[in-house]
C-alpha positions in Angstrom: 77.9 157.8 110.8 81.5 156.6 109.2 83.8 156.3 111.4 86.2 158.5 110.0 83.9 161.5 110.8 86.6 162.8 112.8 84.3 166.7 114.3 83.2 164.4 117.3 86.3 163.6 118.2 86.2 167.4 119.4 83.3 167.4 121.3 83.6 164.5 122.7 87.4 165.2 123.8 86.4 168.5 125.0 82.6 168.7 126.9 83.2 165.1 127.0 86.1 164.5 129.6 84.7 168.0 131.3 81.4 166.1 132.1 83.7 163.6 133.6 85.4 165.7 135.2 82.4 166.7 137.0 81.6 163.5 138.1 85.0 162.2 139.1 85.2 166.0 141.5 82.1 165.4 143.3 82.4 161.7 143.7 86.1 161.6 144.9 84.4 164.3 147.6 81.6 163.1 148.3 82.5 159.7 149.0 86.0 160.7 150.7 87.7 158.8 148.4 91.3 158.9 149.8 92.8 155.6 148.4 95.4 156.3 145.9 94.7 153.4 143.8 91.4 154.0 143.9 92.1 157.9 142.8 93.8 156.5 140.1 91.3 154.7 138.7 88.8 157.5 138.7 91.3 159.6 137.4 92.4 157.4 134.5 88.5 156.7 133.7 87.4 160.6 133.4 90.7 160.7 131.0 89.4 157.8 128.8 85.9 157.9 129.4 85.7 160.5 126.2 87.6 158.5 124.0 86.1 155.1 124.6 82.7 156.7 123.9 83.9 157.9 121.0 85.0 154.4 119.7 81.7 153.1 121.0 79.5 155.4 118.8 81.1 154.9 115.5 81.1 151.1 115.8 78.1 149.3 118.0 75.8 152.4 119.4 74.0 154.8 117.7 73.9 158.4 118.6 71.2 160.9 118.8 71.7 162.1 115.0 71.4 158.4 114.3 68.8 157.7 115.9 66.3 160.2 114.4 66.0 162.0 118.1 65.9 165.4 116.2 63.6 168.1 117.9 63.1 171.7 117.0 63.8 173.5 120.6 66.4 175.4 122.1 68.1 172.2 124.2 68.1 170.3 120.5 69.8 173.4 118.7 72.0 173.8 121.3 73.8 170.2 120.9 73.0 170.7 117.0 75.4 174.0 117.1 78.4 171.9 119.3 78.2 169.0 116.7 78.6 172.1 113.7 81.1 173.5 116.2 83.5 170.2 115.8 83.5 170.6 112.4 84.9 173.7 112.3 87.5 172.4 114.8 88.1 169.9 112.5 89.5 172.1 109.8 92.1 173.9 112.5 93.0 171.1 115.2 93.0 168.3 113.3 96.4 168.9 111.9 97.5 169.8 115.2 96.3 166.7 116.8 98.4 164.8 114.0 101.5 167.2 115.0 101.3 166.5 119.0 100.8 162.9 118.2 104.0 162.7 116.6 105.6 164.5 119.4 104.7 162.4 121.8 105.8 159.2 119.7 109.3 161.0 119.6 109.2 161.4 123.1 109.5 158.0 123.2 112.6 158.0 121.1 114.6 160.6 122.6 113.7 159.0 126.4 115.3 156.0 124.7 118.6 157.8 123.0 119.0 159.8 126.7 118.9 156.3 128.2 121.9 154.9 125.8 123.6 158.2 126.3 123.8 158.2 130.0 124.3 154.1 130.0 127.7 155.1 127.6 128.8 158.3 130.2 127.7 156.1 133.2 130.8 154.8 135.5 131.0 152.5 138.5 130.0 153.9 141.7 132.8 153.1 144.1 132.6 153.5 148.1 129.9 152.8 150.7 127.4 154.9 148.4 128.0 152.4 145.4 127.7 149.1 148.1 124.9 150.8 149.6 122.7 150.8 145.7 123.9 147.5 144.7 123.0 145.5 147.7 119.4 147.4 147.9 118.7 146.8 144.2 119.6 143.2 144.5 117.6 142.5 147.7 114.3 144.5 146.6 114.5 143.1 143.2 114.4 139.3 145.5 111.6 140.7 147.6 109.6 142.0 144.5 110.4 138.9 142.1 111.7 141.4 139.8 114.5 141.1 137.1 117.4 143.1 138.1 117.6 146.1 136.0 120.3 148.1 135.4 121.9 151.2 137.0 122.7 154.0 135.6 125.0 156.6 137.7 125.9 160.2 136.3 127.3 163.5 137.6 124.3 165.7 135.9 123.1 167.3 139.5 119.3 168.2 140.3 118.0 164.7 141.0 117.8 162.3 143.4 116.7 159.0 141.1 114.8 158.7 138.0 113.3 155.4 135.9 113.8 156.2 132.1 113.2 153.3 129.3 109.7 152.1 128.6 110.2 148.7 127.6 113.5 147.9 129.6 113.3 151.1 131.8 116.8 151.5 133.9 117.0 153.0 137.0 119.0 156.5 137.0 121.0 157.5 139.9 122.3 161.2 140.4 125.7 160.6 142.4 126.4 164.3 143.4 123.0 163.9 145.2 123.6 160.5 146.8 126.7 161.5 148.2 124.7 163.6 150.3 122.4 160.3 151.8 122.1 157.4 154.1 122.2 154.3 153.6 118.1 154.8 154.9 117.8 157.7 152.1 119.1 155.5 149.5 117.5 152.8 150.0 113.8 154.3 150.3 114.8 156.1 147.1 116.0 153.2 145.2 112.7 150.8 146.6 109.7 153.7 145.7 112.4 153.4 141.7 111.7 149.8 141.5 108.2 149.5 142.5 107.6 152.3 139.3 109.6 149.6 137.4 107.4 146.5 139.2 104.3 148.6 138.1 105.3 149.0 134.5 104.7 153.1 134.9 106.9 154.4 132.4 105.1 152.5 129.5 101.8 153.6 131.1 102.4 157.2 131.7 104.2 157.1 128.1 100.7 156.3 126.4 98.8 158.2 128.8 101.3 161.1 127.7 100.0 160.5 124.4 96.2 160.5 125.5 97.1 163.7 127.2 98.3 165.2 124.3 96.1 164.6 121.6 93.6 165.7 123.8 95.7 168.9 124.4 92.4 171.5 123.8 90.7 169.8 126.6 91.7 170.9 130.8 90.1 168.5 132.1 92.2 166.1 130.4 95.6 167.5 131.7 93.9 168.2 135.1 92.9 164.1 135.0 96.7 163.3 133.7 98.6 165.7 136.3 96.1 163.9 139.0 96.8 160.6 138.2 100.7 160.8 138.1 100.3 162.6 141.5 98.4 159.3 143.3 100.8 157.1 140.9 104.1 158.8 143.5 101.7 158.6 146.4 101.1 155.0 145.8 104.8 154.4 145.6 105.4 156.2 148.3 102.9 154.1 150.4 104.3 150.9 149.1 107.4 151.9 150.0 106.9 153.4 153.8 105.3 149.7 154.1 108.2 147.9 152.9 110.6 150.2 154.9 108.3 149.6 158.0 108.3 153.4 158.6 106.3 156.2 156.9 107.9 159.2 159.0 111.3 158.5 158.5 110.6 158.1 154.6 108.6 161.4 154.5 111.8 163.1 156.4 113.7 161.4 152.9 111.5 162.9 150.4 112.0 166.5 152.6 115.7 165.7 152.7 116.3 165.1 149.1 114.8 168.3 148.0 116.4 170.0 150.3 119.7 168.3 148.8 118.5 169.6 145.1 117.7 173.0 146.2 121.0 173.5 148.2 122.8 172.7 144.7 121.3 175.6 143.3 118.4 173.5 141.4 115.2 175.1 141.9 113.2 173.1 139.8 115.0 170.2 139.2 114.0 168.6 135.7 114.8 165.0 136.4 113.7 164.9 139.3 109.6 164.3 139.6 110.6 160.7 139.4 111.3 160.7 143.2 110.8 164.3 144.9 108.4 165.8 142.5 107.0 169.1 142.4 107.4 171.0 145.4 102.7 171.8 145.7 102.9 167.9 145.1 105.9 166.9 147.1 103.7 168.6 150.2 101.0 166.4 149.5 102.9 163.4 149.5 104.6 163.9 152.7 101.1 165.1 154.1 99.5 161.6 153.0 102.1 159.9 154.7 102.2 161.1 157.9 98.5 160.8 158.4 98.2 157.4 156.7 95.8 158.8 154.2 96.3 155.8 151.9 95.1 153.2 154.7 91.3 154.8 153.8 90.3 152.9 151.1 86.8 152.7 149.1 84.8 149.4 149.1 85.7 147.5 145.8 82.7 146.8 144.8 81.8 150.4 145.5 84.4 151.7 143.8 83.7 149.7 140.2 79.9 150.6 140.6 81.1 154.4 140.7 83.4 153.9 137.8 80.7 152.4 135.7 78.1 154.9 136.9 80.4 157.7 135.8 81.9 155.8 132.2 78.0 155.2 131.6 76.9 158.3 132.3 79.6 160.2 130.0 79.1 158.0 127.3 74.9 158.7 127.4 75.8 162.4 127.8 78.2 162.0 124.7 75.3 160.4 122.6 72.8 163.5 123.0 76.0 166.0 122.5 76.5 164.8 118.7 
């Protein structure tokens, strides 16, 4: 098969990533898998898993058609009619696929533009609240051997703290919130920031945007994306209750900034899933730290030999599809 025949990508996107969606569901239950690290690699394997197998087959495997594994039953004409079925889809969502891939390229830029525009708007923080950010971005960035970045302050209200850039990401401050913080507040805000910057997240969920998106047919796919940015904040937030020395006092922070936002008439804030998030996942976050959920973690070797048992199995389930 040439690899630009372009119908599998289709199938394998769409029953593809809903195989492995099955797998990552029971496994993640079945073994209790509680760990948010661990969660997101599951998470980020059923999302790829699909795509990798695709790459696989039209380079160094050969698939079922290949092969000569053709039979004349009802199991063989059922994967027959899906491989006919992504070339139909070829014809209507390939230019579509195109289109959302250049979307989320110029989401990219415009993140980028918004960063130089707020840097141009952005004024010195004077007062306790200012003091207070500079000497916890200065002593986290020691702790965390990381290069100071820079801080960005703005009057636009409905956010606590935000990082925006994907190759030098910035850290965004909202001052009409802040003013209504401690010096505790601030500085478990400004700590879960820089461990998104320590972690490179913003070029990560950036590509993973674009996974997401060209991928846009498939659920499982945004059910594996909105999952994985959920135990990306609950890793943060672990990280940072550990560096604070105090989960409950950070969870009361996370509770205390969204009530902040929601007082100023925000609702659903736009900026703000950086730190307080959406208000089913914000619950779950503050859940997971008050019961130390994120202490339970799977064995590592465990854990690879389930992530290789479920990539494997997707990409010998892909093989028969088409």
């Amino acid at each position: 098969m040439p690899a630009n025949d372009l119908h599998t990508f289709f199938i394998y996107s769409f029953f593809g990533s809903g195989f492995a969606f099955l797998l990552v569901l029971l496994s993640v239950k079945f073994f209790s898998v509680r760990n948010p690290k661990q969660r997101m690699a599951l998470y980020l394997v059923g999302l790829l898993a699909s795509l990798l197998g695709y790459g696989l087959y039209h380079t160094v495997l050969d698939k079922r058609c290949q092969s000569g594994a053709l039979y004349e039953n009802f199991f063989w004409r059922f994967l027959d009619s899906l491989c006919l079925l992504g070339t139909a889809a070829l014809r209507f969502l390939g230019p579509v696929v195109l289109f959302m891939a250049f979307l989320g390229l110029l989401r990219g830029l415009a993140g980028h533009i918004y960063l130089r525009r707020l840097k141009g708007c952005s004024k010195q923080l004077r007062g306790c609240q200012g003091e207070w950010v500079e000497e916890v971005v200065s002593r986290r960035c020691r702790e965390l051997n990381l290069p100071r970045p820079e801080v960005v302050y703005t009057d636009h209200p409905g956010f606590a703290a935000f990082v925006l850039g994907i190759f030098r990401p910035a850290v965004v401050v909202g001052v009409p919130v802040l003013q209504e913080l401690t010096y505790n507040d601030v500085e478990g805000i400004l700590t879960h920031e820089l461990l998104h910057i320590r972690r490179s997240d913003t070029l990560k969920g950036w590509l993973l945007y674009l996974v997401r998106d060209i991928m846009f047919f498939s659920p499982a796919s945004r059910y594996f994306f909105d999952r994985y940015l959920l135990e990306r904040e609950r890793l943060c937030d672990a990280e940072t209750a550990r560096l604070l020395g105090t989960s409950r006092s950070y969870a009361s922070t996370l509770l205390k900034v969204w009530r902040v936002i929601l007082d100023g008439g925000q609702c659903e804030p736009r900026f703000s899933v950086a730190f307080a998030g959406k208000k089913k996942d914000l619950e779950k976050r503050v859940l997971s730290l008050m019961e130390g959920q994120e202490q339970k973690g799977f064995p590592g070797l465990g854990l690879f030999t389930l992530a290789l048992t479920i990539l494997g199995l997707t990409i010998i389930f892909l093989g028969l599809v088409c």
